[in-house]
C-alpha positions in Angstrom: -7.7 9.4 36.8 -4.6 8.7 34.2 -6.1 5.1 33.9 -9.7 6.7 33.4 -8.6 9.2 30.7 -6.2 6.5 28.4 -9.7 4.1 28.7 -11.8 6.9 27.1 -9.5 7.4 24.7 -9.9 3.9 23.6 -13.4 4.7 22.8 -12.6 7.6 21.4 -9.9 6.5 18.9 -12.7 4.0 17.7 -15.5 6.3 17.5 -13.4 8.7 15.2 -12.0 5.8 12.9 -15.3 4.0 12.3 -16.9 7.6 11.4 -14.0 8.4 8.9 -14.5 4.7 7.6 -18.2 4.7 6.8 -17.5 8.3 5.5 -14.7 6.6 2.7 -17.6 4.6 1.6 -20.3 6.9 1.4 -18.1 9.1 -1.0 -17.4 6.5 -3.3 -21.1 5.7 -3.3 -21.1 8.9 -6.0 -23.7 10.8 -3.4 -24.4 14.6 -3.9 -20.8 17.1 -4.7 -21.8 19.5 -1.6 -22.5 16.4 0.7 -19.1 14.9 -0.8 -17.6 17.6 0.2 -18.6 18.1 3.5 -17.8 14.8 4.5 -14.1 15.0 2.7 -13.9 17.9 5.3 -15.4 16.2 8.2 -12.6 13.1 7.6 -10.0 15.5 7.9 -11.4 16.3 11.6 -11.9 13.1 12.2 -8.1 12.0 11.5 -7.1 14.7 13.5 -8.8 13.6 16.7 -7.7 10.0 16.4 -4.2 11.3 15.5 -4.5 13.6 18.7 -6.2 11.0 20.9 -3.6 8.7 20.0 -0.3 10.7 20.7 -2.1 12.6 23.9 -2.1 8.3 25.8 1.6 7.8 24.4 3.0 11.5 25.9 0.9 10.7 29.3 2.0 6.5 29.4 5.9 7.8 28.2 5.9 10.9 29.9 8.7 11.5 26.6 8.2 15.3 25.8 9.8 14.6 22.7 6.6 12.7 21.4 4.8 16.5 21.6 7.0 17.9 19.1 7.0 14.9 16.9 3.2 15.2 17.0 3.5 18.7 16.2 5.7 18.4 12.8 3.3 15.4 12.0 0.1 17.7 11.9 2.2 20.4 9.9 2.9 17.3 7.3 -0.6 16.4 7.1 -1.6 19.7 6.9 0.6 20.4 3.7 -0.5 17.3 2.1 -3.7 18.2 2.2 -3.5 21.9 1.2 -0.5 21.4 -1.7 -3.3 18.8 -3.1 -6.4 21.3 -3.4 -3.8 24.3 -4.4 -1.8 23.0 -7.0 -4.6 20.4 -8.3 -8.1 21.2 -8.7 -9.6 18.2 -9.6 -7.7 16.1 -7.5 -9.2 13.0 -5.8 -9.6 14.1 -2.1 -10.6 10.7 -0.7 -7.0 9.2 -1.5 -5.4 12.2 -0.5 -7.2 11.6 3.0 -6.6 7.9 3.0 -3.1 8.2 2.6 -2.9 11.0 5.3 -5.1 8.2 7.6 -2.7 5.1 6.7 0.0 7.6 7.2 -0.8 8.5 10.7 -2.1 5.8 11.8 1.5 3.7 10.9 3.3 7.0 12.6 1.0 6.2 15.7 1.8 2.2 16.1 5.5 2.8 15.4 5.9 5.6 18.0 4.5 3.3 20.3 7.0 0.3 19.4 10.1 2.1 18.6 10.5 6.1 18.6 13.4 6.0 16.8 12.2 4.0 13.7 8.6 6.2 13.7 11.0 9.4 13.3 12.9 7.9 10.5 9.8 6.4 8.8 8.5 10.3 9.3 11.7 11.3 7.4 11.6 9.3 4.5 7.3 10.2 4.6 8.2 13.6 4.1 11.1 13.2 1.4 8.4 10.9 -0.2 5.6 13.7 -0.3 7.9 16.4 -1.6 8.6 14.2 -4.6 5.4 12.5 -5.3 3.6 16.0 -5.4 4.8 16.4 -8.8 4.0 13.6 -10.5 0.6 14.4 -10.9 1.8 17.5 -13.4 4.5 15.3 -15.1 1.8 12.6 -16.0 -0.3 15.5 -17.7 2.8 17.2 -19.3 5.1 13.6 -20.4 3.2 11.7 -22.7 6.2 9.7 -24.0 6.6 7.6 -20.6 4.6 4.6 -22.6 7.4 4.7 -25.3 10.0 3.8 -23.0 9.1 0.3 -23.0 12.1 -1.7 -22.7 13.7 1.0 -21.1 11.5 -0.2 -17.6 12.2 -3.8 -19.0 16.3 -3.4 -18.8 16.5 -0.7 -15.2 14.1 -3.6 -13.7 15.9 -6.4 -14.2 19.0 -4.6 -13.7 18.3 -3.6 -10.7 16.8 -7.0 -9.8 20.0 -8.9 -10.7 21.7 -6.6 -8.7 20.0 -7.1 -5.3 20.8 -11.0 -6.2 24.5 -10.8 -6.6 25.4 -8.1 -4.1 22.4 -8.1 -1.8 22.0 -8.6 1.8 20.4 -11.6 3.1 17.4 -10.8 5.4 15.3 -14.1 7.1 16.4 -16.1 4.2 16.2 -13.8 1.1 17.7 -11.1 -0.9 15.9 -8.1 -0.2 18.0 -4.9 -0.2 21.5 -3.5 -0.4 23.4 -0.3 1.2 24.2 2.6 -0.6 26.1 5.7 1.9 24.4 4.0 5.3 21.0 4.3 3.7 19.3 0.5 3.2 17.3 0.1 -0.4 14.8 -2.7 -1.5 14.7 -2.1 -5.4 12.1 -4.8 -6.1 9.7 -2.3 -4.5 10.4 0.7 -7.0 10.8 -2.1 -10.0 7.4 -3.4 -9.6 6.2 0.0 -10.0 8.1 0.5 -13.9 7.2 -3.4 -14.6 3.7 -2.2 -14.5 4.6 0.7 -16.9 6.2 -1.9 -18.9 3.1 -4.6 -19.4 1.4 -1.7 -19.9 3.2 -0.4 -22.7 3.8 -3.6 -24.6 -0.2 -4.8 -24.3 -1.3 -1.5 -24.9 0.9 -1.6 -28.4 -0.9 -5.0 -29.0 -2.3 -8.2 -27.8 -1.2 -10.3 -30.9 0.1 -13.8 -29.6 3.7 -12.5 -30.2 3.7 -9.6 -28.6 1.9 -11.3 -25.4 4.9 -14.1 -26.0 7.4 -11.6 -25.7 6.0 -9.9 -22.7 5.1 -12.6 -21.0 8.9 -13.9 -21.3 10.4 -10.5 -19.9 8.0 -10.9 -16.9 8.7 -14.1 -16.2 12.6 -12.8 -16.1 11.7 -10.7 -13.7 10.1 -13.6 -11.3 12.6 -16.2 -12.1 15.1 -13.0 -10.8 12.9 -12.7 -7.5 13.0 -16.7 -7.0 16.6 -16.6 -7.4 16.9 -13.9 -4.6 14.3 -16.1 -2.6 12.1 -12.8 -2.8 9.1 -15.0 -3.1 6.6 -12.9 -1.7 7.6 -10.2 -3.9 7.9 -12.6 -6.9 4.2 -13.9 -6.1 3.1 -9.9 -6.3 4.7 -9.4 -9.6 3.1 -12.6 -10.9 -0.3 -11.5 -10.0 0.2 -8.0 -11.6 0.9 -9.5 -14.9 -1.6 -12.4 -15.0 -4.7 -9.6 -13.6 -2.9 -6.9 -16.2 -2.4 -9.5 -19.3 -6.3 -10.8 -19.0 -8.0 -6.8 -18.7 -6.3 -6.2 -21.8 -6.5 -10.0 -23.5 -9.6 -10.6 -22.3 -8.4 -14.3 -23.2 -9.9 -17.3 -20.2 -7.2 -19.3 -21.3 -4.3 -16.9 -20.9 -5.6 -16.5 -17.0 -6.4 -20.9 -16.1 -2.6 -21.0 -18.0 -1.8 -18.3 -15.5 -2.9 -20.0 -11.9 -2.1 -23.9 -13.6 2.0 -22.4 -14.2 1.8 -20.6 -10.9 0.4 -23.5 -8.9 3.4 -25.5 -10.6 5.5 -23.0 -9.7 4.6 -22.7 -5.6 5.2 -26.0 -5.4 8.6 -26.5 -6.9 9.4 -23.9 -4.9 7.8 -25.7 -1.6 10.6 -28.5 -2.4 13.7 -26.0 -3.4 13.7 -23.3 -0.7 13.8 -24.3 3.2 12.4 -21.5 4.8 9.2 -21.7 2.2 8.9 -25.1 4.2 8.9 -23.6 7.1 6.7 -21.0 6.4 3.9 -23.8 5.5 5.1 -25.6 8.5 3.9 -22.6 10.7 0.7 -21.8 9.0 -0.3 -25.4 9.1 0.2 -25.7 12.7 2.1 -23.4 14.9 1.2 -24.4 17.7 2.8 -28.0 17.4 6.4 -26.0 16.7 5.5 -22.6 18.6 9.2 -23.1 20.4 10.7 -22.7 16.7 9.1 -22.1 13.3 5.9 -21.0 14.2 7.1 -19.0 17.2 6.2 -15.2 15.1 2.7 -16.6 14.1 1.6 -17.9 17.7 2.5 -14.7 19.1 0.4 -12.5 16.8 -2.5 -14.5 17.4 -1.7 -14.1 21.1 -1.9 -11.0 20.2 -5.0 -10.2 18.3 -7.2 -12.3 20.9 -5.9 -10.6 23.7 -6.7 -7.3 21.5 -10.6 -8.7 21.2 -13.2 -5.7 19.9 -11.6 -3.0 22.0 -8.2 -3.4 22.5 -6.1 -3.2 25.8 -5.1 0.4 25.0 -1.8 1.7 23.7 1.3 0.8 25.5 -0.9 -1.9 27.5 -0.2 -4.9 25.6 2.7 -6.7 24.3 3.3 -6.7 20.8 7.1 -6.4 21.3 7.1 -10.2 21.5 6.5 -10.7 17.8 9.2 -10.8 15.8 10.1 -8.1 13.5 6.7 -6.5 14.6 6.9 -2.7 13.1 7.2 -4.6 9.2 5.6 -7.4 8.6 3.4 -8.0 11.8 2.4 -4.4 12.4 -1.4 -5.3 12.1 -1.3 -7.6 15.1 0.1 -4.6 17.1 -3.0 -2.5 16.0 -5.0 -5.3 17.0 -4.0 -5.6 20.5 -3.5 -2.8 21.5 -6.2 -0.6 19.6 -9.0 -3.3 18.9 -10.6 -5.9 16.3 -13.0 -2.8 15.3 -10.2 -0.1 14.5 -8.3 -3.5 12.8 -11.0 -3.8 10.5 -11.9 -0.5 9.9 -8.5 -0.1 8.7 -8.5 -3.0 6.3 -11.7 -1.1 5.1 -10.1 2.1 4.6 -7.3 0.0 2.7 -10.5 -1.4 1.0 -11.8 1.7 0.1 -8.6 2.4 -1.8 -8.5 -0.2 -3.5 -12.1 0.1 -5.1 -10.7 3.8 -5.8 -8.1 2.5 -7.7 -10.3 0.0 -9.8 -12.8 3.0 -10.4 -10.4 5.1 -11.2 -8.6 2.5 -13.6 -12.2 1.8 -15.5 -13.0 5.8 -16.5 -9.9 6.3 -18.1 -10.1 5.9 -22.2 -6.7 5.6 -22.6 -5.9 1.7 -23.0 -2.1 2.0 -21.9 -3.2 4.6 -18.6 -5.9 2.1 -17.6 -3.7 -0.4 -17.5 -1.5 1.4 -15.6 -4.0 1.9 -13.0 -5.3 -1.4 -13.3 -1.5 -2.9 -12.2 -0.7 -0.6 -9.8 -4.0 -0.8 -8.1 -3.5 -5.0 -8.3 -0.7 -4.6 -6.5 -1.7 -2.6 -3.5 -4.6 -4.8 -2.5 -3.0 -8.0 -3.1 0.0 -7.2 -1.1 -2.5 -5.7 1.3 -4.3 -8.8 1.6 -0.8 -10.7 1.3 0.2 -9.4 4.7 -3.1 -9.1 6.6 -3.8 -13.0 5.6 -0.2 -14.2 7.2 -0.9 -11.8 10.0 -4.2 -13.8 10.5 -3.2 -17.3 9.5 -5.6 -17.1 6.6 -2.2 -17.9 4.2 1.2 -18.5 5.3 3.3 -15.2 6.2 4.8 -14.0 2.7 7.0 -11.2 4.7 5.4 -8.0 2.8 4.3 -5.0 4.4 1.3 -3.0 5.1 1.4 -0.3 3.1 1.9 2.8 4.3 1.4 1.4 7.6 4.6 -0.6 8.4 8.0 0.1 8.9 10.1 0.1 5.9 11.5 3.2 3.7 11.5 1.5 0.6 8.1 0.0 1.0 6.8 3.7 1.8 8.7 5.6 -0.4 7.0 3.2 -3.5 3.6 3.7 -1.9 3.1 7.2 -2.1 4.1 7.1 -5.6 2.0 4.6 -6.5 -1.0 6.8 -4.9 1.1 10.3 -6.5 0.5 8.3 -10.2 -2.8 7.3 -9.6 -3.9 10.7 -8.5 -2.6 12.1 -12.0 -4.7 9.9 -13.8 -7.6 11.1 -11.6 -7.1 14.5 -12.7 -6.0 14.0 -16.4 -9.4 12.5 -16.6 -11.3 15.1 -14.6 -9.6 18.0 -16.6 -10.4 16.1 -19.8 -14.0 15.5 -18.9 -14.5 19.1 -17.8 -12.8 20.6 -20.4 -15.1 18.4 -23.0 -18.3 19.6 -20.6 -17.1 23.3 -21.6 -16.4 22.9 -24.8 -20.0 20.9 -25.8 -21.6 24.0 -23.7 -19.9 26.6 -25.7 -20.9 24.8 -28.4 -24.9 24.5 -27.5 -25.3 27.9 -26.4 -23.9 29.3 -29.7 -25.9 26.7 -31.6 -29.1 28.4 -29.5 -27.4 32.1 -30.8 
C-alpha cells in the first residue's frame, strides 16, 4: 500500500508542476487582469500540493517526525511571502513572487531528502534572506541617489574581491569564501550584484569612448581578481554581465565581437595556466575514458538523469548521493532521478519564465540607469542558470555555480532573493508611475469635458 501511495505521488508531483508551469507562461502572455489573477491564485495551490505531496513520501520513506514540523514552518514562510508582498506592495509582480516561493520549495524538498541538516540551515538563511529583501522594494522608490555612488560599488567590490584572494579558503581548486564567527561567506556573490549597479551607473552617465574605457578597465579588475582566485566560473558570469550590459546601452557591434574575440583569448590562456580548468575539459570531453578520476562527478549525474528517465524513480528511491558535492552544484541531477525529466524541465521553464520576466521588466522601465540595472541582474540569473544546468548535462564543462535558489549554498541564496527583492522594486516603481500618470491624464480629461 506504502509503495502504491509514494508511486501516485510521483504522478501527482508532476501533474501539479506542469500545471503551475504552463500557468507562468500564460501570465506573461499579457492575457485578461481577472484571468491573471485567477491563475496567480491557482499557482499558489498548485505549489502547495507539490510542496505537500513531496514532504508527505519523505515523512512516510524517513519515518523522521521532525520533517512534519519542518514542513509546517515552511508553509508559514511561504505563506508570509506571499501575503507581506500583496500587503505592503500593491502593484507588485505576483508571478516572481510565486516563482521564487516554487524554486524555493522545491530546493527545500531535494535537500531534505539528501541532507536534513543542510535543508534546515538553507531554510534559515531563506528566512533571514526574506526578512531583509522585503524592504528593498520601498528603499528603491524612496533612495534615488544609489546611481551616484558609482565608485563607491567599484572600491567595496574589489575590496572584497582581493580579500577572498589573500585570505580565502581554497574549495576544489579555487578561492571561493572565507569564515567570519563560524558562518562561511562567498563575497563574489553579493559583488556581482553592486558591479551591476556600477556599469550601470557609469554607462548610464555616458557612453563616450572614455567613459566606456574607464569602465571597461574597472570590470576587467574585477575578472582578472576572480582569475587570480581561480573563481572562473564566477569570473565568466561577471564577464558576460558587462559585455550584454556595455552593448544595451552602446548599442556598438564592435564593442560585443571585441567582447567574445578577448574572452575566447582569455578561456584559453586560462585552459593552459590553471590545472583543474584542464581537467574540467578533460571530463566534459570524455568522462567516460577517466570516470575512475576526473570525470568521476559527471558520469555519475548522467547515471543519474537516465536512470531518472520521464518519471523519475521517486524520492528517496534513487541514488544521487553518489555525486559529488550533489546539494550545490549537481542538485539538478538529483531532481532528475529521483523526480523525473518532465519536473526537470518544467523547472528550467519556470527558471525560464523568470528570466523572460526580468527582460520584460528591464525593457518598460524609462529610466536608462534602472534598465540597466535590470538588464544586468537579469543577465546574470539565466546565464548562471544555464551555466550550471549545461555542466549538469554535459552540454558545457561543469563551471561549479549553483542553481539558484534551488541548491545548497547561503551565500548563493542570500544574493538571489535580492536580486529578485530589486527587481520587484522596479516592477512597482514602474507600475506606480504608470498608474499614477493614468490618473492624472483622467483627471485631466474629465475636467477638460467640465
Amino acid at each position: 500500500m506504502g509503495s502504491l501511495f509514494c508511486e501516485i505521488s510521483k504522478y501527482l508531483m508532476i501533474i501539479w508542476f506542469a500545471l503551475y508551469t504552463w500557468s507562468c507562461y500564460f501570465v506573461l502572455a499579457k492575457k485578461p487582469k481577472e484571468r491573471q489573477a485567477a491563475l496567480l491564485r491557482r499557482q499558489n495551490v498548485w505549489m502547495f500540493l507539490l510542496h505537500l505531496d513531496g514532504y508527505l513520501v519523505l515523512l512516510y520513506r524517513t519515518r523522521n517526525q521532525k520533517i512534519l514540523l519542518f514542513y509546517a514552518a515552511q508553509v508559514v514562510f511561504f505563506l508570509v511571502i506571499i501575503s507581506s508582498y500583496r500587503l505592503l506592495y500593491a502593484h507588485s509582480a505576483q508571478l516572481l513572487v510565486n516563482n521564487m516561493c516554487m524554486l524555493l520549495a522545491v530546493g527545500f524538498l531535494v535537500l531534505s531528502r539528501l541532507s536534513y541538516e543542510k535543508a534546515v540551515r538553507q531554510f534559515t538563511i531563506a528566512v533571514g534572506s526574506v526578512i531583509v529583501a522585503l524592504g528593498i522594494p520601498y528603499l528603491i522608490k524612496k533612495i534615488r541617489f544609489i546611481r551616484r555612488l558609482t565608485w563607491l560599488y567599484a572600491v567595496a567590490g574589489l575590496v572584497s574581491l582581493i580579500a577572498v584572494a589573500a585570505l580565502g579558503a581554497v574549495s576544489y581548486g579555487a578561492k571561493l569564501s572565507f569564515t567570519v564567527v563560524g558562518i562561511a561567506l562567498q563575497p563574489s556573490e553579493f559583488v556581482k550584484i553592486i558591479f551591476v549597479f556600477f556599469v550601470a551607473a557609469r554607462l548610464h552617465q555616458s557612453v563616450e569612448l572614455k567613459q566606456v574605457a574607464v569602465t571597461t578597465a574597472v570590470a576587467a579588475a574585477h575578472v582578472v581578481v576572480l582569475v587570480c582566485s581561480k573563481d572562473l566560473g564566477g569570473a565568466l558570469i561577471f564577464f558576460v554581465v558587462y559585455l550584454a550590459m556595455l552593448y544595451v546601452a552602446t548599442a556598438k557591434p564592435l564593442y560585443f565581437i571585441g567582447g567574445l574575440a578577448g574572452g575566447s583569448l582569455a578561456a584559453g590562456v586560462a585552459y593552459k595556466l590553471f590545472s583543474h580548468v584542464r581537467t574540467r575539459v578533460v571530463a566534459w570531453q570524455d568522462p567516460l575514458s577517466v570516470i575512475d578520476k576526473e570525470g568521476y562527478q559527471v558520469c555519475q549525474s548522467l547515471f543519474a538523469i537516465g536512470t531518472g528517465g520521464w518519471f523519475g524513480v521517486g524520492l528517496t528511491c534513487g541514488m544521487p548521493e553518489k555525486i559529488p558535492v550533489v546539494e550545490q552544484d549537481f542538485v539538478f541531477s538529483a531532481i532528475s532521478e529521483e523526480m523525473g525529466g518532465i519536473v526537470a524541465i518544467c523547472l528550467i521553464l519556470v527558471c525560464m519564465s523568470c528570466f523572460l520576466m526580468f527582460l520584460n521588466i528591464a525593457m518598460q522601465l524609462k529610466d536608462s540607469f534602472y534598465k540597466l540595472v535590470a538588464l544586468g541582474l537579469g543577465t546574470m540569473y539565466g546565464f548562471q542558470v544555464f551555466l550550471t544546468i549545461g555542466g549538469v548535462i554535459k552540454f558545457i564543462p561543469s563551471t561549479g555555480v549553483t542553481l539558484p535558489l534551488v541548491s545548497y549554498g547561503g551565500s548563493s541564496l542570500f544574493s538571489t532573493v535580492i536580486i529578485f527583492a530589486v527587481i520587484q522594486g522596479f516592477y512597482i516603481l514602474r507600475e506606480t508611475e504608470e498608474r499614477g500618470a493614468a490618473d492624472a491624464k483622467k483627471q485631466k480629461n474629465g475636467y477638460l469635458r467640465k
